[in-house]
C-alpha positions as CSV (number, residue, x, y, z in Angstrom):
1,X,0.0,0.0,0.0
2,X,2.8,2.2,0.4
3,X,4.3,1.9,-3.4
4,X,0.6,2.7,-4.1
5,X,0.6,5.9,-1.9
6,X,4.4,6.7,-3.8
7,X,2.9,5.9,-7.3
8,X,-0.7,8.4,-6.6
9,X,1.4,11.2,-5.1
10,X,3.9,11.1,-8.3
11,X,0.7,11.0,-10.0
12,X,-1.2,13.5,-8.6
13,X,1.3,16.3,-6.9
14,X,3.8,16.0,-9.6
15,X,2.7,15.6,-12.6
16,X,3.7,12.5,-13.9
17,X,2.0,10.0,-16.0
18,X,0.1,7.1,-14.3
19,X,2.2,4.8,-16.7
20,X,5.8,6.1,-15.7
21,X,4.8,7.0,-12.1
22,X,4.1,2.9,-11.8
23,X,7.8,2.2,-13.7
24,X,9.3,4.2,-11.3
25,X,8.3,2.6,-8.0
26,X,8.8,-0.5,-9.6
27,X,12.7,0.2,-10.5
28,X,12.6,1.8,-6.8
29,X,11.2,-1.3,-5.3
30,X,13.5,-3.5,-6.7
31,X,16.0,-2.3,-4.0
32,X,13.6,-2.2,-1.6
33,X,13.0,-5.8,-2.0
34,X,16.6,-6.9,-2.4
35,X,16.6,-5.2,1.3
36,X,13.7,-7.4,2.7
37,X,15.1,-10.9,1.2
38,X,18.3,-10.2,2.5
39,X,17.0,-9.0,5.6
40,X,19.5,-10.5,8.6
41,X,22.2,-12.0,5.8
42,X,25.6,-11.1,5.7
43,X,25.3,-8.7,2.8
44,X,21.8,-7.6,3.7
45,X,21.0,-8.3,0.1
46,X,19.7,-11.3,-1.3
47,X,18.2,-12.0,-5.0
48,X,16.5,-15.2,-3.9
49,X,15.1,-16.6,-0.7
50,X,13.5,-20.0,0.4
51,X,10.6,-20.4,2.1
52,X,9.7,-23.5,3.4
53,X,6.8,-24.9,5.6
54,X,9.9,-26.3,7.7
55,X,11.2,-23.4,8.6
56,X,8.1,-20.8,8.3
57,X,4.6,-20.9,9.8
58,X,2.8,-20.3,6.2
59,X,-0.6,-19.7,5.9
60,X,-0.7,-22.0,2.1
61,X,2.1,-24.6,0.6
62,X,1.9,-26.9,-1.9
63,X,2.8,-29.8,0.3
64,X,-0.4,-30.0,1.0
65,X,-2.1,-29.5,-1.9
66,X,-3.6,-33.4,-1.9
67,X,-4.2,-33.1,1.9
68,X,-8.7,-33.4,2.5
69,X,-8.3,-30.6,5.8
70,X,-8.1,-27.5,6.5
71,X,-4.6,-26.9,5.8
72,X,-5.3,-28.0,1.6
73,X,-4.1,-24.3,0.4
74,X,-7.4,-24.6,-2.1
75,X,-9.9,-24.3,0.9
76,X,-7.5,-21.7,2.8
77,X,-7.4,-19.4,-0.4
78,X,-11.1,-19.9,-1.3
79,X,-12.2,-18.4,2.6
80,X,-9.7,-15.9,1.4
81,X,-11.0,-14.7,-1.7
82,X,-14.7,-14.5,-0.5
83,X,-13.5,-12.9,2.9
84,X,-11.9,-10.4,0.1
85,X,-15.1,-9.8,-2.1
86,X,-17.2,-9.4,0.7
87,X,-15.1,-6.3,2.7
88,X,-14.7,-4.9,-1.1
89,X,-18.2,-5.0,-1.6
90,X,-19.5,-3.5,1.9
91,X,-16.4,-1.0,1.4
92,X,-17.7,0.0,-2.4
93,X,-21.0,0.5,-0.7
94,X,-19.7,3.4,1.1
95,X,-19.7,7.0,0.4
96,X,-15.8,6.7,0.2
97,X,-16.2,3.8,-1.6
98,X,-19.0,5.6,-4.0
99,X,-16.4,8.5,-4.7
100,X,-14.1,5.8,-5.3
101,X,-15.9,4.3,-8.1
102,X,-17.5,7.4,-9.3
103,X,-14.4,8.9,-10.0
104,X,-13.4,6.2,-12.1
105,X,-16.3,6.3,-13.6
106,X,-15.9,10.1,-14.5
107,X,-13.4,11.9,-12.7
108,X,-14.7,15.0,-14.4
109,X,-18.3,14.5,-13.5
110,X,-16.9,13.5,-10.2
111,X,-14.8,16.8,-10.0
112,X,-17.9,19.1,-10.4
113,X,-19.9,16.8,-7.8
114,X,-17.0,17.7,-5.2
115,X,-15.4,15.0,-5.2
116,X,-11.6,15.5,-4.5
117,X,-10.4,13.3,-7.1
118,X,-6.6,13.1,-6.4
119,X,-7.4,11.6,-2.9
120,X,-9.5,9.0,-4.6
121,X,-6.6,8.2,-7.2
122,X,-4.4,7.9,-4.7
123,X,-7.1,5.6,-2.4
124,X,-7.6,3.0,-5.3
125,X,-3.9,2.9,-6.2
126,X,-3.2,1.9,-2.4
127,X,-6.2,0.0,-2.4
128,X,-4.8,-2.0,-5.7
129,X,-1.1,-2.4,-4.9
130,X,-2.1,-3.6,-1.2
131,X,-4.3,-6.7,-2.9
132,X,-1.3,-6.9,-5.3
133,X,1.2,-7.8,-2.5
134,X,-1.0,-9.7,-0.9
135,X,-1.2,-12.0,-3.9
136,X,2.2,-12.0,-4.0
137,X,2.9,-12.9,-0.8
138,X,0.7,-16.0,-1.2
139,X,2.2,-16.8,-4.2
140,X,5.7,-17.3,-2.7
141,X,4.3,-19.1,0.2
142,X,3.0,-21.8,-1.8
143,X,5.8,-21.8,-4.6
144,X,8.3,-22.2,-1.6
145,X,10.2,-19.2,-2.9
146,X,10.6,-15.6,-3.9
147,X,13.0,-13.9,-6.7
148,X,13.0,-10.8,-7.3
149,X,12.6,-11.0,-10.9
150,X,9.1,-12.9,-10.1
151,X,6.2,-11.5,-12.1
152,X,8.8,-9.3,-14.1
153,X,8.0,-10.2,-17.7
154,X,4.2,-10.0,-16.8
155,X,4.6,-6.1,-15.8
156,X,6.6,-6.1,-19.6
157,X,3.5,-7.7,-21.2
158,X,1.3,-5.2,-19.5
159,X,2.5,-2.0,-19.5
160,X,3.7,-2.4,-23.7
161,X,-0.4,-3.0,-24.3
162,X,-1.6,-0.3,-22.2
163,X,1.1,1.9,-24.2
164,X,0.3,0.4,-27.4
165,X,-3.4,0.8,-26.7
166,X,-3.5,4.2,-25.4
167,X,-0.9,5.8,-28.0
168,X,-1.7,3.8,-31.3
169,X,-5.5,2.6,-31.1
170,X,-6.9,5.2,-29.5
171,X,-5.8,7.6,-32.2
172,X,-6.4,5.4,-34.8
173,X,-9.8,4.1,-34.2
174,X,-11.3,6.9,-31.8
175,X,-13.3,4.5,-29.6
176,X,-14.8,2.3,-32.7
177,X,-14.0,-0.9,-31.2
178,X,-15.3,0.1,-27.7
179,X,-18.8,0.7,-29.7
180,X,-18.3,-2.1,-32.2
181,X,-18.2,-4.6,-29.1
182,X,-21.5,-3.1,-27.8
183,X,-23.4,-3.0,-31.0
184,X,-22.1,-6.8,-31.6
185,X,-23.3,-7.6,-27.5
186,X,-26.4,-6.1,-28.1
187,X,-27.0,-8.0,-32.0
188,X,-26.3,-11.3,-30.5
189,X,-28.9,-10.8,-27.1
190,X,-31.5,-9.7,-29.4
191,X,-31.3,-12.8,-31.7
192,X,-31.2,-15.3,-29.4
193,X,-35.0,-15.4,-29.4
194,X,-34.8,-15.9,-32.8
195,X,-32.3,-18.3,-32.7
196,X,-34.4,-20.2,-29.8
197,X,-37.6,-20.4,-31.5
198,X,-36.3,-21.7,-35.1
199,X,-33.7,-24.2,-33.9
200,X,-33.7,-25.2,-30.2
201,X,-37.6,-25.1,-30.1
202,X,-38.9,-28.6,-31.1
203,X,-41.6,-29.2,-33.1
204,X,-45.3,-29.8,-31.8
205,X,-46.3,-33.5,-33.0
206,X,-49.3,-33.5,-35.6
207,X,-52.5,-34.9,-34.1
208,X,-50.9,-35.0,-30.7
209,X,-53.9,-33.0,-29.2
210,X,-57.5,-34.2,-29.2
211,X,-60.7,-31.9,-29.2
212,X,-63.7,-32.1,-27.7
């Protein structure tokens, strides 16, 4: 939550772009994690670190991924991820959480309501990066390790289509495949009826009613 708080305040108080405010915690976190690994080590930095169910109280390890109690890191992680939705849902349910997705929603719309729309930018990135070490966290628990180059070539992947997207498609198209989705979404709900009666409907047996 803190990289979160970093990335919304380069955001918001200086200026930058959303996209290079997130590179630049990321290149600052690397240190910081090469820190925490090597926490208590000789050279107080360390690239890799094992984490075993041995040596560590985890909360979800693949060792007992076959086991039928409570300790199968399925069950754990499934009370995890509905104890998750529900406090996200009761917190979107708030007024703070209403600003939250009002703003974005709209953040111009949300502006002229009063909403203070840097404090909600910088709520939802915390908000974000908190569930996104959390994941991470549970991750290495059950892998039995943590690099520091984990989930590197992921961030690549994501941050050259958000680029791409924004710089070349937006330009290009000007929201044309946003309403060519909607007009295909909406073609396809309104012929399933169709579709229903002609083909999936079967037919009504001559002579198979009697009248009086």
């Amino acid at each position: 939550m803190l990289a979160g708080l970093v990335t919304g305040l380069l955001h918001t108080r200086c200026g930058i772009p959303a996209i290079l405010a997130g590179i630049l915690t990321q290149l600052a976190l690397y240190s910081v994690n090469l820190r925490i690994m090597g926490w208590g080590t000789a050279t107080g930095t360390q690239a890799t670190l094992p984490i075993r169910v041995d040596n560590y109280a985890l909360l979800v390890s693949s060792r007992h991924i076959r086991a039928a109690g409570l300790n199968n890191p399925l069950f754990l992680l499934a009370l995890l991820v509905a104890a998750v939705i529900a406090v996200l849902y009761w917190f979107f349910g708030t007024e703070l959480g209403c600003a939250l997705r009002a703003t974005g929603s709209n953040s111009s719309m949300s502006r002229a309501q009063g909403i203070n729309t840097d404090t909600t930018k910088v709520l939802g990135l915390m908000l974000s990066n908190g569930l996104v070490a959390l994941s991470g966290a549970l991750l290495a628990q059950y892998q039995g390790s943590a690099t520091i180059d984990m989930g590197r070539g992921a961030i690549v992947i994501g941050l050259a289509a958000v680029i791409i997207g924004q710089v070349l498609l937006s330009r290009i198209f000007h929201n044309f495949s946003l309403k060519l989705l909607s007009a295909l979404v909406v073609a396809v709900f309104l012929s399933i009826p169709f579709w229903k009666s002609q083909y999936f409907t079967k037919a009504v047996r001559k002579g198979g009613t009697s009248h009086a």
